[in-house]
C-alpha positions in Angstrom: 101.6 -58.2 -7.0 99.0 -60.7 -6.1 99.3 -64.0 -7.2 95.9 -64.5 -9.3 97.0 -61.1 -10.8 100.9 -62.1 -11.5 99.9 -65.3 -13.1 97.2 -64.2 -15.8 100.0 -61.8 -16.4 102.6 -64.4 -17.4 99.6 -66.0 -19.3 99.7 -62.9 -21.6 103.5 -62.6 -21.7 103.4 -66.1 -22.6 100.4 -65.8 -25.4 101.7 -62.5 -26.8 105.8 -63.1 -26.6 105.8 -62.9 -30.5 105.4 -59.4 -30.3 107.3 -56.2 -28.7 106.5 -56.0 -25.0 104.1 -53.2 -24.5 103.2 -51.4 -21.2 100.4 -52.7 -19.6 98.1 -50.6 -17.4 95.0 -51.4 -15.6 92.3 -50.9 -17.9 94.6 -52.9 -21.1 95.2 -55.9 -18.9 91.4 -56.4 -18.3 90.8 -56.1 -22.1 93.4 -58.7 -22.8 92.4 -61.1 -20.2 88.8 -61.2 -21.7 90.8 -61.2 -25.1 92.4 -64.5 -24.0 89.9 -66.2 -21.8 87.4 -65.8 -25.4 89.7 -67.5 -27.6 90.1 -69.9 -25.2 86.5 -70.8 -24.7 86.5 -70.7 -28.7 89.1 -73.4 -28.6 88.0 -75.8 -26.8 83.8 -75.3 -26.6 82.4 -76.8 -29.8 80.6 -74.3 -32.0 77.1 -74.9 -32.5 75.9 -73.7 -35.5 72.7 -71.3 -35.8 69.3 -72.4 -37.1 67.2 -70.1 -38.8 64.0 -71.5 -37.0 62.2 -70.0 -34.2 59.3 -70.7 -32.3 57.4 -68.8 -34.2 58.1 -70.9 -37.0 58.1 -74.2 -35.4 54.9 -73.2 -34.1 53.1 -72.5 -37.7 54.5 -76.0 -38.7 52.6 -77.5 -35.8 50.1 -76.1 -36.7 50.0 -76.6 -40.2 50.2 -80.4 -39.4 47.3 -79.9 -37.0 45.1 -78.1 -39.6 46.0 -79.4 -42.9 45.2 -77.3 -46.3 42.3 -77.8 -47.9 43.4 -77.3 -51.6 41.0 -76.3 -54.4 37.7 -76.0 -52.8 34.8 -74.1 -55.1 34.2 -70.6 -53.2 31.1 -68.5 -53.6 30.8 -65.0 -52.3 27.6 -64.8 -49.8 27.2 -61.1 -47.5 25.0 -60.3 -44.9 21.7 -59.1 -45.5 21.4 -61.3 -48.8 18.3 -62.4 -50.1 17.3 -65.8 -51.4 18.2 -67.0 -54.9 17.6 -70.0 -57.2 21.2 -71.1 -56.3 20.9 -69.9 -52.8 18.1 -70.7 -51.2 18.7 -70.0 -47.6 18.2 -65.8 -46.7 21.4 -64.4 -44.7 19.7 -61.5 -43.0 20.5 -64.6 -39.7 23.6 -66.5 -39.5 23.4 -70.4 -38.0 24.6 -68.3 -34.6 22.7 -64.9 -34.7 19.6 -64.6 -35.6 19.8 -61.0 -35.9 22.9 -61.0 -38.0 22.0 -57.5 -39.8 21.1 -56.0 -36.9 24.4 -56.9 -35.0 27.1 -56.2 -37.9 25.2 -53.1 -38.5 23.7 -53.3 -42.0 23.7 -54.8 -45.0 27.7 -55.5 -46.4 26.8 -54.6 -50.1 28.5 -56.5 -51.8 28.9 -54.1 -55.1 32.1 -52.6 -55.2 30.8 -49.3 -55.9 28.9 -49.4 -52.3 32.1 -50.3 -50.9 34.8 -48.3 -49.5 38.1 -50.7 -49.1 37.0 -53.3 -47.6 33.9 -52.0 -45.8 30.3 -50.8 -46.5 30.3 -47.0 -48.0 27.2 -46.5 -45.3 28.5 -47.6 -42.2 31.3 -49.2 -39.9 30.4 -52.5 -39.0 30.3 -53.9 -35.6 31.9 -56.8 -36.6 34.9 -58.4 -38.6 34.4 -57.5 -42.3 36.3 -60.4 -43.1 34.2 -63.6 -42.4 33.6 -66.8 -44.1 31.3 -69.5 -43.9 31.7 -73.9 -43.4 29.4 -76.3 -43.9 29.1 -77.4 -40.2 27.5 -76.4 -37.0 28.5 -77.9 -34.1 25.2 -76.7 -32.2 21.6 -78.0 -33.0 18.3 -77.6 -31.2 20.2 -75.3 -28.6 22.3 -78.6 -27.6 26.0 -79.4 -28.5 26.1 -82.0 -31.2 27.3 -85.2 -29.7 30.6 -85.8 -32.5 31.3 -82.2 -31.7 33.8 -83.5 -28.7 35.5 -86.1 -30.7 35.9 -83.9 -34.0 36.7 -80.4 -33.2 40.3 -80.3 -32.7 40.0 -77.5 -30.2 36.7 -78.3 -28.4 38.4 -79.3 -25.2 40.5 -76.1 -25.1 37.5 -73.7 -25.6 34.3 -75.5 -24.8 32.0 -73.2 -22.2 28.7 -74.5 -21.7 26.3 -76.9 -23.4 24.5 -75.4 -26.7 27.6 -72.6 -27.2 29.6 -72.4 -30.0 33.1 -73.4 -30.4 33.3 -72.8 -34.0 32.3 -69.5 -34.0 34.4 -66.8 -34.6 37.3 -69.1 -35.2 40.0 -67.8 -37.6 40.7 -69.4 -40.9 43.0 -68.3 -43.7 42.1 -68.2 -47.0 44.6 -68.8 -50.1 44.4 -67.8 -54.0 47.0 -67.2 -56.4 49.4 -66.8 -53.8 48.0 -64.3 -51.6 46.3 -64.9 -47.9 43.6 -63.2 -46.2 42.6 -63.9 -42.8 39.1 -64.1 -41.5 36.4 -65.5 -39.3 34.0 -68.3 -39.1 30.9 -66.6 -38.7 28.0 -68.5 -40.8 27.3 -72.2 -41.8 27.3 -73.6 -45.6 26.8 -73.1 -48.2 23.9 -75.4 -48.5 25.1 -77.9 -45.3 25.3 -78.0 -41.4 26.5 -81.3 -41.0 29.7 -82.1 -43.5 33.0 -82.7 -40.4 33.7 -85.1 -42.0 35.3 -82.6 -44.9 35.5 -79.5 -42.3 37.9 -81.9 -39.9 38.9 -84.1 -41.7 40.0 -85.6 -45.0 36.8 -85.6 -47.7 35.7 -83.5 -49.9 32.7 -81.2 -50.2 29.7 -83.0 -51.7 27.8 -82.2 -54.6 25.3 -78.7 -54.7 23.9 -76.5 -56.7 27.2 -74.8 -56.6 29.5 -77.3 -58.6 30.1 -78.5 -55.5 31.4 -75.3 -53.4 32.8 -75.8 -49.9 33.1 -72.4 -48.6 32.0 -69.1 -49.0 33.8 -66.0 -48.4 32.8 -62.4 -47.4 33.1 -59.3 -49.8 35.6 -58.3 -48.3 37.9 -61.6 -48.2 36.7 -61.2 -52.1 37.8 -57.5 -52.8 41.3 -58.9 -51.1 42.4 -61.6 -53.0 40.9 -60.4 -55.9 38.5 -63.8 -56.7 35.7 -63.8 -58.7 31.8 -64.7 -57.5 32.7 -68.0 -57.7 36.6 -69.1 -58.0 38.8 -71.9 -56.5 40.5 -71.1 -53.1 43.0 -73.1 -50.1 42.0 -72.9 -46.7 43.0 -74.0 -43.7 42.0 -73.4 -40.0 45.4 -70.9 -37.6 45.2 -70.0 -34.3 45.7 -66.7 -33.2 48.7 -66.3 -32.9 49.5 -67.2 -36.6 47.3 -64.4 -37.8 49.3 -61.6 -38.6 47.8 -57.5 -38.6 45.9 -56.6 -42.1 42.5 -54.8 -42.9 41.2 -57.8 -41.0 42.3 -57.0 -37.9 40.7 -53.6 -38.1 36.9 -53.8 -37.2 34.1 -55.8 -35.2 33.2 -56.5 -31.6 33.9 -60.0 -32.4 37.3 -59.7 -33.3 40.2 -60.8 -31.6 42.3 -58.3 -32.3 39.9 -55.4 -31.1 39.0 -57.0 -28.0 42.8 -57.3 -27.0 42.9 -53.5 -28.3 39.8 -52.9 -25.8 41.7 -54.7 -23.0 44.5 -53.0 -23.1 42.8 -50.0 -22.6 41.1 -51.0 -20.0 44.6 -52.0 -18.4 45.7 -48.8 -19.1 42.6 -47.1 -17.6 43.0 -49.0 -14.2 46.6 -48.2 -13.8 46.9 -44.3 -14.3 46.4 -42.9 -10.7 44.1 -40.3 -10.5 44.8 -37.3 -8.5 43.1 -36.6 -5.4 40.8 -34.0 -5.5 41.6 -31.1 -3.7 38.3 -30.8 -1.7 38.3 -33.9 -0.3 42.3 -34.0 0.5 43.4 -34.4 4.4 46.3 -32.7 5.9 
């Protein structure tokens, strides 16, 4: 016998001499050896205990910390394609971003629930998100960045492109009432202000409007979801991707993130497959 061999099997003689000696082939001695080299790793390593965080979870925390709540904000309901009222001033048939807003979601989102079907238009599908809100700042004027938009925008120097683009739109928010979350867009600015970081980023509150001092508006379709009224009290705070999980929002619209990585994918796919040669053109 060799000697590695001759002394693990003393070991086990030694460990199991309590009990009746028991022939010990091949494939038992392994088993025991691993047996005995696990309770002695259990002895003498420490045991660490489990957490019940991830990085996932970690992550949200950062996060949250990044982009606090803002708690009990005034929310009015705004769509696109709505006209001008007393209370509301400014048409939406153009957002701050598109000035063919109709045109490019593909109709008007009526907002009565019995032109709806779920959480879209009866008419059409849109080409774009059904679930978008709007926030009382625009961080492009005249075509031209604005110049606190560097030094305020938490995520400006991860996503800025070019001079006079956007880095607010189409950035997801989610939206919290009685409980319940919806995820959505930033698509528009208001109501009633373009100018108001200083409550968008940071820590005031909106200012006084015509509507008792409302400081965001949300789509029909965030509406229909969390089951608010035309004007009701919500949370909200800004996520990153990667926090949003898959719901009705993640369904529709060439400006959502979720349907372009869709898109991509096929695309990906597409490129891959190998496509067989065609018999006419193959060589011997």
């Amino acid at each position: 016998m060799r000697p590695a061999k001759l002394l693990l099997t003393l070991i086990l003689a030694f460990c199991f001499c309590g009990g009746a000696a028991e022939p010990v082939g091949a494939a038992t001695f392994e088993e025991q050896a691993l047996r005995l080299r696990e309770s002695v790793l259990l002895r003498v390593e420490p045991r660490i205990p489990r957490t019940t965080s991830s990085k996932s979870a970690a992550a949200r925390a950062g996060n949250s910390r990044r982009y606090p709540w803002k708690n009990n904000i005034m929310t009015t309901v705004f769509w696109i394609g709505e006209t001008p009222t007393q209370n509301n001033p400014v048409p939406n048939t153009k957002s701050s971003w598109d000035q063919q807003w109709v045109r490019s979601y593909g109709g008007f989102d009526d907002p009565d629930p019995r032109g709806r079907r779920g959480y879209i238009p009866a008419r059409f599908i849109p080409r774009q998100n059904p679930f978008y809100i709007a926030l009382p700042y625009n961080d492009v004027t005249r075509g031209k960045t604005k110049q606190e938009a560097p030094r305020v925008i938490p995520w400006f120097r991860e996503t800025f492109v070019k001079q006079g683009q956007s880095v607010c739109k189409g950035r997801w928010v989610v939206v919290r009432h009685r409980g319940r979350e919806a995820y959505a867009q930033w698509e528009d600015c208001g109501p009633f202000r373009t100018d108001h970081w200083q409550y968008v980023f940071g820590n005031q509150r909106p200012l006084p409007n015509l509507n008792q001092g409302a400081g965001l508006d949300v789509s029909p379709a965030v509406r229909d979801y969390l089951g608010m009224r035309g004007k009701d009290v919500a949370d909200w705070r800004f996520v990153e991707f990667s926090e949003v999980p898959r719901g009705p929002w993640a369904q529709y619209g060439d400006n959502n993130t979720f349907v372009q990585q869709r898109r991509r994918g096929d695309v990906r796919f597409a490129e891959g497959r190998t496509r067989p040669q065609d018999p006419a053109v193959r060589r011997n």
